[in-house]
KOLRO-58984 format. One record per residue (C-alpha): x, y, z. Coordinates in steps of 0.2 Angstrom, whole numbers, plus 5000, padded with zeros to 4 digits. Layout:
XYZ ...
This chain:
544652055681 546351955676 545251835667 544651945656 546452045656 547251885648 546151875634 546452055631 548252015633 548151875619 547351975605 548652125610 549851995607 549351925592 549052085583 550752125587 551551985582 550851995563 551152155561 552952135565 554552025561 556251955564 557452045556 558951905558 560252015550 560152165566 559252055578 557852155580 555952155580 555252275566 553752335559 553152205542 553652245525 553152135510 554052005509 554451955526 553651815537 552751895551 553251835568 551451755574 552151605560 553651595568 553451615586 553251445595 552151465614 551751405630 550151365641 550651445657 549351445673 549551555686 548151595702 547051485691 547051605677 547651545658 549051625649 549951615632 551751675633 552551685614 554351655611 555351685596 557051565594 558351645588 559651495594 558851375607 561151385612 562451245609 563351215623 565051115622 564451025640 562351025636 561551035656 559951025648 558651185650 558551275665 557151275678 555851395686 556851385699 558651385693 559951515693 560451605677 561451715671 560951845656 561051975644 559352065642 558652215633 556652255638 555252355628 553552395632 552152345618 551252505615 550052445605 549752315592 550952425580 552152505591 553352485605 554252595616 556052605618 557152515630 556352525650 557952395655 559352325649 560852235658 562452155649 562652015660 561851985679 561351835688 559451795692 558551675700 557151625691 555951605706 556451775709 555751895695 554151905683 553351725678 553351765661 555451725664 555351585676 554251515661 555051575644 557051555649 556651375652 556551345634 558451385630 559951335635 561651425644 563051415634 565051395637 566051495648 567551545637 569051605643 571151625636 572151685652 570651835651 569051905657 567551755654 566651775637 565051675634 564751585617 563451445608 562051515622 560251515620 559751675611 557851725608 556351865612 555051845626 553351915621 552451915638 550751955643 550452085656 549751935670 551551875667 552452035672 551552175681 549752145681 548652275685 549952365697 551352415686 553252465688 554252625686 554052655668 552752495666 551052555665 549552425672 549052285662 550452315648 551252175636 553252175636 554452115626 556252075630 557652025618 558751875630 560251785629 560551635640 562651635644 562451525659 561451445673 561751335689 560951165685 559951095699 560051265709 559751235728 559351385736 559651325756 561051215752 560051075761 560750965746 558950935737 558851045722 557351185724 556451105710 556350965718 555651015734 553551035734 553250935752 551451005748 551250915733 550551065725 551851075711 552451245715 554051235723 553951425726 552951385743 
């Protein structure tokens, strides 16, 4: 019952996010302590609807990113290129340690769970910074996904992910194409829903 799932998913959420905050000075999500704001207050969130089931997907700023030339935010169906550290929510009061993590690697964002299509659209890719070197990435969007389950793995799971679990994952936006177009037919995929159904996906 994915219905039923997301509302289960909501409250796991929730819990979690008050008995948890943003320690800025390690970049890290940590158990409450007097004095500190939990994350529920300072968490902003989207209305996502996916096979006609409603979702809340939570997303803590740390930098929306400041690029030197702004392309905007990226699309669901945009190319990007991140740094990404994933976490199982355990429960309400723990997490796991890290299931996944890359550096830097392109994605497409068509191409992986929806609770990313959805959550890296609200930050933006930074600058490409380079002095006769290797490219280092600067002023990019910087934040953590709080995702429910019918935004990652649903009922079926992955590897380490059990069924119907919430994840977390810390996220830095360095880059992404702008008005990616994935047959190179010269119409950016975002654009192309020949359907009408607003899913460019199909």
């Amino acid at each position: 019952d994915h219905e039923a799932q997301a509302l289960i998913d909501n409250d796991t959420l929730v819990q979690f996010l008050k008995n948890h905050y943003y320690d800025t000075s390690v970049d890290s999500v940590k158990a409450i302590v007097s004095g500190q704001t939990d994350l529920y207050q300072d968490v902003k969130s989207m209305s996502i609807t996916e096979n006609d089931i409603d979702y809340t997907l939570y997303y803590y700023v740390k930098s929306v990113g400041n690029p030197t030339v702004d392309k905007g935010y990226p699309t669901v169906m945009d190319s990007v290129f991140v740094k990404y550290y994933g976490q199982r929510i355990v429960k309400t009061d723990s997490i796991s340690s890290s299931f996944d993590s890359n550096d830097g690697i392109w994605f497409t964002l068509n191409g992986v769970i929806r609770g990313w299509s959805h959550g890296f659209t609200n930050f933006k890719g930074g600058n490409n910074v380079t002095d006769n070197g290797p490219i280092t990435y600067a002023e990019g969007g910087k934040g953590v996904l709080f995702i429910p389950s019918g935004l990652a793995y649903a009922n079926i799971g992955s590897g380490s992910i059990y069924a119907n679990e919430c994840l977390l994952f810390y996220i830095d936006l360095y880059d992404f194409v702008k008005d990616t177009d994935h047959d190179n037919d010269g119409v950016a995929s975002i654009n192309e829903d020949p359907d009408g159904n607003n899913d460019p996906r199909d």
